[in-house]
C-alpha positions as CSV (number, residue, x, y, z in Angstrom):
1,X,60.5,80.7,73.2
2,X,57.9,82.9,74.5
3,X,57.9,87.0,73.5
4,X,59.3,89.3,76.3
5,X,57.7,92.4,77.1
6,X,59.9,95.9,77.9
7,X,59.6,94.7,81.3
8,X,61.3,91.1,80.8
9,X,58.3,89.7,81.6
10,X,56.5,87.0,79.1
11,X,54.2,89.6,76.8
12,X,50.4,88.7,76.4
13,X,48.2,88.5,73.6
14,X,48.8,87.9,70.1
15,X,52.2,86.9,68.7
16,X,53.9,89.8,66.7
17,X,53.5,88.1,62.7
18,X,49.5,88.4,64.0
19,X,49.9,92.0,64.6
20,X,51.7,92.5,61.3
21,X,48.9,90.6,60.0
22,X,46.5,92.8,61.0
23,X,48.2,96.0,60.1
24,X,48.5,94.5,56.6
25,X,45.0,93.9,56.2
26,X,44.0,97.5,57.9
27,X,46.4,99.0,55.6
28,X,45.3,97.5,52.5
29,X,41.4,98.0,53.7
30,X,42.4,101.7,54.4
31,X,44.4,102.6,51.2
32,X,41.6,101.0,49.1
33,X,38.8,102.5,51.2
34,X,38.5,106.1,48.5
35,X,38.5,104.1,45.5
36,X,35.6,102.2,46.9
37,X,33.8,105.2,48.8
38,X,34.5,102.9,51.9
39,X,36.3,105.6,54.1
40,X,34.3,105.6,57.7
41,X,34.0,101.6,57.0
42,X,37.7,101.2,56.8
43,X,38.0,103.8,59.8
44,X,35.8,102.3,61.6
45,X,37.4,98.7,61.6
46,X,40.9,100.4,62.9
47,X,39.2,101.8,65.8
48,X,37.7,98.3,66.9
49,X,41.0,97.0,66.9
50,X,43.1,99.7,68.5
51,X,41.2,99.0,71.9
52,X,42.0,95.0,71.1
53,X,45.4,96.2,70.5
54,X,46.2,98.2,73.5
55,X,44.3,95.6,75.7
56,X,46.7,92.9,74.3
57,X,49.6,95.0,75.1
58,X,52.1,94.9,78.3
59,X,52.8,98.8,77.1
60,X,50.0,100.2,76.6
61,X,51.2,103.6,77.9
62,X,54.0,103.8,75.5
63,X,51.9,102.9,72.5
64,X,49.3,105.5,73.2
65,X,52.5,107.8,73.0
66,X,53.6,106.9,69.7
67,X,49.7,106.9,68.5
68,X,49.4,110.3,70.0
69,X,53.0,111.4,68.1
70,X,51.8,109.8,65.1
71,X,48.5,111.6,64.7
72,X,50.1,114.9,65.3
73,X,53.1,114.2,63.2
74,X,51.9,112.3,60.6
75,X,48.6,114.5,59.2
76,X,50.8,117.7,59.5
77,X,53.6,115.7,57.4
78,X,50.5,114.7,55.3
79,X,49.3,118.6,55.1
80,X,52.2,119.9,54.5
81,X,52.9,117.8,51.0
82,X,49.5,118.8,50.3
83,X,49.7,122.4,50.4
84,X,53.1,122.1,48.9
85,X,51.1,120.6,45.9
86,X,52.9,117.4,46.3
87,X,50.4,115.1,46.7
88,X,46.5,115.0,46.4
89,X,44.3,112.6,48.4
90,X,41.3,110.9,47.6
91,X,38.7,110.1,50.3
92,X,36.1,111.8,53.0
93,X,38.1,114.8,54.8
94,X,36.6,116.2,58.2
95,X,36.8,119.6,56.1
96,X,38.5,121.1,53.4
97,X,42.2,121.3,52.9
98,X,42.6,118.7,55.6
99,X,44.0,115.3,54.6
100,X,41.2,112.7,54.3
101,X,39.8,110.5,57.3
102,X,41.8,107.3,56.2
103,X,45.4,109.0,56.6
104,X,44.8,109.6,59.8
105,X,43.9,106.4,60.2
106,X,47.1,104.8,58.7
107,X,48.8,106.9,60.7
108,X,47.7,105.3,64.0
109,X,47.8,101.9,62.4
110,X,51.2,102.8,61.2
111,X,52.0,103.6,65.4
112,X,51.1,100.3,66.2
113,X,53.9,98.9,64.8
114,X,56.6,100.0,66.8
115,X,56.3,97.5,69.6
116,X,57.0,94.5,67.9
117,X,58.1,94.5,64.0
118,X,60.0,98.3,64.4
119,X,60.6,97.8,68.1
120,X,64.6,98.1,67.2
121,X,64.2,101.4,66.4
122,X,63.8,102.9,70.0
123,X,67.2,100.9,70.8
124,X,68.6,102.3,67.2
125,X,67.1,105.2,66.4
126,X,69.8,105.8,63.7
127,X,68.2,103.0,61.8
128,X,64.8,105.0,61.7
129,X,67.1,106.9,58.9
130,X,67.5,104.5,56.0
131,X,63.9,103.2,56.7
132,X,62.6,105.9,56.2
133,X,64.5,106.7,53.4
134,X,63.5,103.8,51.6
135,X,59.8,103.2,53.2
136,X,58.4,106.3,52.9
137,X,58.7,106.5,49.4
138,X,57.8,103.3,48.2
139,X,54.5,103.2,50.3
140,X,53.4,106.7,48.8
141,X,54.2,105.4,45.3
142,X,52.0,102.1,46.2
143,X,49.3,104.3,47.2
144,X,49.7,106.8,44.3
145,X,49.2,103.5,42.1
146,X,46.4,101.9,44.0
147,X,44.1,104.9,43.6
148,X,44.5,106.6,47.1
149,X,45.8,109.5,45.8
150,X,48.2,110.9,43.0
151,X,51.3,112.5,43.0
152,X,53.0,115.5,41.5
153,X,55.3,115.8,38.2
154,X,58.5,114.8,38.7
155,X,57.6,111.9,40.8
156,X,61.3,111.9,42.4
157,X,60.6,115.2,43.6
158,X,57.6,114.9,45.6
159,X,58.9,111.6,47.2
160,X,62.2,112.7,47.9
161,X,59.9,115.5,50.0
162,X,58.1,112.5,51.5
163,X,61.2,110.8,52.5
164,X,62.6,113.9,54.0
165,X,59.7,114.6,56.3
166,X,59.5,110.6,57.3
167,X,63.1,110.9,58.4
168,X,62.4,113.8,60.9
169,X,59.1,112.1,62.0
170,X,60.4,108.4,62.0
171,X,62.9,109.2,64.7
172,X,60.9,111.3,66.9
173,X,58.2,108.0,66.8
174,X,60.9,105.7,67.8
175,X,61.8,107.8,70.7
176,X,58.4,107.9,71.6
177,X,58.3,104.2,71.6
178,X,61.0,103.7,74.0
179,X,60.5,101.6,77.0
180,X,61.0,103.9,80.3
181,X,64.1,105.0,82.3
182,X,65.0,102.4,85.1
Protein backbone atom coordinates (compact mmCIF):
# COMPACT_ATOMS: atom_id res chain seq x y z
CA UNK A 1 0.00 0.00 0.00
CA UNK A 2 1.45 3.14 -1.27
CA UNK A 3 1.78 6.45 1.35
CA UNK A 4 -0.93 9.12 0.85
CA UNK A 5 -0.12 12.65 0.85
CA UNK A 6 -2.45 15.49 2.83
CA UNK A 7 -4.04 15.74 -0.50
CA UNK A 8 -5.04 11.85 -0.97
CA UNK A 9 -2.89 11.62 -3.52
CA UNK A 10 0.03 8.81 -3.59
CA UNK A 11 3.10 10.91 -1.75
CA UNK A 12 6.60 10.95 -3.67
CA UNK A 13 9.89 10.32 -2.58
CA UNK A 14 11.28 8.39 0.19
CA UNK A 15 9.19 6.08 2.33
CA UNK A 16 8.76 7.52 5.95
CA UNK A 17 11.23 4.72 8.06
CA UNK A 18 13.92 6.44 5.39
CA UNK A 19 13.15 9.78 6.68
CA UNK A 20 13.38 8.65 10.30
CA UNK A 21 16.43 7.19 9.14
CA UNK A 22 17.92 10.14 8.18
CA UNK A 23 16.83 12.24 11.19
CA UNK A 24 18.52 9.59 13.29
CA UNK A 25 21.73 9.73 11.72
CA UNK A 26 21.55 13.91 11.53
CA UNK A 27 20.65 13.79 15.05
CA UNK A 28 23.27 11.65 16.30
CA UNK A 29 25.92 13.49 13.72
CA UNK A 30 24.60 16.80 15.33
CA UNK A 31 24.56 15.96 19.12
CA UNK A 32 28.07 14.50 18.80
CA UNK A 33 29.32 17.34 16.51
CA UNK A 34 30.90 19.63 20.01
CA UNK A 35 32.50 16.74 21.41
CA UNK A 36 34.27 16.35 18.17
CA UNK A 37 34.74 20.14 17.23
CA UNK A 38 32.57 19.03 14.06
CA UNK A 39 29.74 21.80 14.46
CA UNK A 40 29.61 23.60 10.76
CA UNK A 41 30.32 19.80 9.41
CA UNK A 42 27.32 18.44 11.05
CA UNK A 43 25.37 21.72 10.05
CA UNK A 44 26.32 21.61 7.03
CA UNK A 45 25.16 17.94 6.13
CA UNK A 46 21.39 19.11 7.52
CA UNK A 47 21.21 21.84 5.16
CA UNK A 48 22.07 19.43 2.04
CA UNK A 49 19.29 17.37 3.04
CA UNK A 50 16.59 19.92 3.89
CA UNK A 51 16.46 20.96 0.17
CA UNK A 52 16.31 16.91 -0.67
CA UNK A 53 13.68 16.80 1.93
CA UNK A 54 11.37 19.49 0.88
CA UNK A 55 11.85 18.48 -2.87
CA UNK A 56 10.69 14.91 -1.84
CA UNK A 57 7.73 16.37 -0.15
CA UNK A 58 3.88 16.74 -1.59
CA UNK A 59 3.84 19.66 1.39
CA UNK A 60 6.46 21.45 1.07
CA UNK A 61 4.64 24.64 2.13
CA UNK A 62 3.55 23.21 5.38
CA UNK A 63 6.93 21.94 6.32
CA UNK A 64 8.65 25.17 5.80
CA UNK A 65 5.96 26.32 8.33
CA UNK A 66 6.77 24.02 11.00
CA UNK A 67 10.73 24.60 10.15
CA UNK A 68 10.14 28.32 10.37
CA UNK A 69 8.03 27.65 13.98
CA UNK A 70 10.67 25.46 15.04
CA UNK A 71 13.65 27.81 14.53
CA UNK A 72 11.80 30.54 16.28
CA UNK A 73 10.47 28.45 19.03
CA UNK A 74 12.95 26.05 19.63
CA UNK A 75 16.36 28.40 20.10
CA UNK A 76 14.22 30.81 22.32
CA UNK A 77 13.02 27.49 24.38
CA UNK A 78 16.75 26.68 24.10
CA UNK A 79 17.81 30.47 25.38
CA UNK A 80 15.65 30.64 27.78
CA UNK A 81 16.94 27.27 29.89
CA UNK A 82 20.18 28.81 29.29
CA UNK A 83 19.81 32.07 30.96
CA UNK A 84 17.73 30.42 33.49
CA UNK A 85 21.07 28.49 34.18
CA UNK A 86 19.46 25.28 33.27
CA UNK A 87 21.46 23.97 30.82
CA UNK A 88 24.90 24.80 29.28
CA UNK A 89 25.75 23.98 25.64
CA UNK A 90 28.84 22.87 24.09
CA UNK A 91 29.59 23.85 20.52
CA UNK A 92 30.39 26.95 17.94
CA UNK A 93 27.55 29.79 18.77
CA UNK A 94 26.97 32.67 16.13
CA UNK A 95 27.89 34.93 19.32
CA UNK A 96 27.78 34.91 22.83
CA UNK A 97 24.87 33.85 25.04
CA UNK A 98 23.19 32.42 21.99
CA UNK A 99 22.68 28.65 21.84
CA UNK A 100 25.25 26.96 19.72
CA UNK A 101 24.96 26.41 15.75
CA UNK A 102 23.96 22.65 16.10
CA UNK A 103 20.66 23.33 18.22
CA UNK A 104 19.43 25.24 15.75
CA UNK A 105 20.13 22.71 13.61
CA UNK A 106 18.24 19.90 15.59
CA UNK A 107 15.64 22.12 15.71
CA UNK A 108 14.86 22.10 11.99
CA UNK A 109 15.78 18.49 11.74
CA UNK A 110 13.47 17.94 14.64
CA UNK A 111 10.59 20.00 12.14
CA UNK A 112 11.04 17.57 9.68
CA UNK A 113 9.44 15.01 11.39
CA UNK A 114 5.99 16.06 11.63
CA UNK A 115 4.94 14.85 8.23
CA UNK A 116 5.30 11.34 8.56
CA UNK A 117 6.46 9.75 12.06
CA UNK A 118 4.46 12.80 14.36
CA UNK A 119 2.01 13.53 11.54
CA UNK A 120 -0.88 12.43 14.12
CA UNK A 121 -0.27 15.24 16.06
CA UNK A 122 -1.82 17.94 13.74
CA UNK A 123 -5.06 15.51 13.85
CA UNK A 124 -4.46 15.15 17.88
CA UNK A 125 -2.84 17.89 19.12
CA UNK A 126 -3.70 16.76 22.70
CA UNK A 127 -1.29 13.98 22.16
CA UNK A 128 1.60 16.57 21.53
CA UNK A 129 1.10 16.71 25.54
CA UNK A 130 2.34 13.45 26.94
CA UNK A 131 5.06 13.40 24.20
CA UNK A 132 6.37 16.03 25.11
CA UNK A 133 6.21 15.20 28.56
CA UNK A 134 8.13 12.22 28.14
CA UNK A 135 10.37 13.19 24.98
CA UNK A 136 11.70 16.26 25.90
CA UNK A 137 13.23 15.10 28.78
CA UNK A 138 14.70 12.05 27.92
CA UNK A 139 16.47 13.60 24.76
CA UNK A 140 18.07 16.50 26.90
CA UNK A 141 19.26 13.84 29.39
CA UNK A 142 20.74 11.80 26.26
CA UNK A 143 22.43 14.76 25.23
CA UNK A 144 23.59 15.86 28.72
CA UNK A 145 25.26 12.27 28.71
CA UNK A 146 26.64 12.24 25.28
CA UNK A 147 28.69 15.40 25.83
CA UNK A 148 26.50 18.05 24.06
CA UNK A 149 25.98 19.78 27.00
CA UNK A 150 25.35 19.49 30.83
CA UNK A 151 22.65 20.14 32.98
CA UNK A 152 21.94 21.85 36.26
CA UNK A 153 21.79 20.33 39.99
CA UNK A 154 18.80 18.82 40.61
CA UNK A 155 18.55 17.20 37.32
CA UNK A 156 14.55 16.75 37.82
CA UNK A 157 14.41 20.31 37.98
CA UNK A 158 15.87 21.55 34.92
CA UNK A 159 14.07 18.84 32.93
CA UNK A 160 10.87 19.23 34.35
CA UNK A 161 11.57 23.06 32.88
CA UNK A 162 12.45 21.39 29.62
CA UNK A 163 9.30 19.43 29.48
CA UNK A 164 7.29 22.36 30.36
CA UNK A 165 8.42 24.60 27.54
CA UNK A 166 8.27 21.40 24.90
CA UNK A 167 4.65 21.17 25.93
CA UNK A 168 3.78 24.84 24.89
CA UNK A 169 6.04 24.53 21.78
CA UNK A 170 5.12 20.88 20.74
CA UNK A 171 1.53 21.97 20.23
CA UNK A 172 1.97 25.05 18.54
CA UNK A 173 4.40 22.85 15.92
CA UNK A 174 1.69 20.38 15.32
CA UNK A 175 -0.71 23.05 14.51
CA UNK A 176 1.75 24.38 12.23
CA UNK A 177 1.91 21.08 10.58
CA UNK A 178 -1.64 20.79 9.72
CA UNK A 179 -2.70 20.15 6.29
CA UNK A 180 -4.98 23.25 4.97
CA UNK A 181 -8.70 24.14 5.42
CA UNK A 182 -10.81 22.60 2.50
Amino acid sequence: MQPVAWSGAPAVGLPAWAKVLAFQLLAAALILSPAKQSDVFAVALLCLWVPVHLHLSRHAGSELRVIIGALLLGPCCDLLLMRLGLINYNGVSLAAGLPPLWIYAMWVNFALLFHHSLSILSRRRWLSIPIALLSAPCAYLSGSALGAASLAQPTWLALLIVAQCWMLILPVLAWLSAPPKR
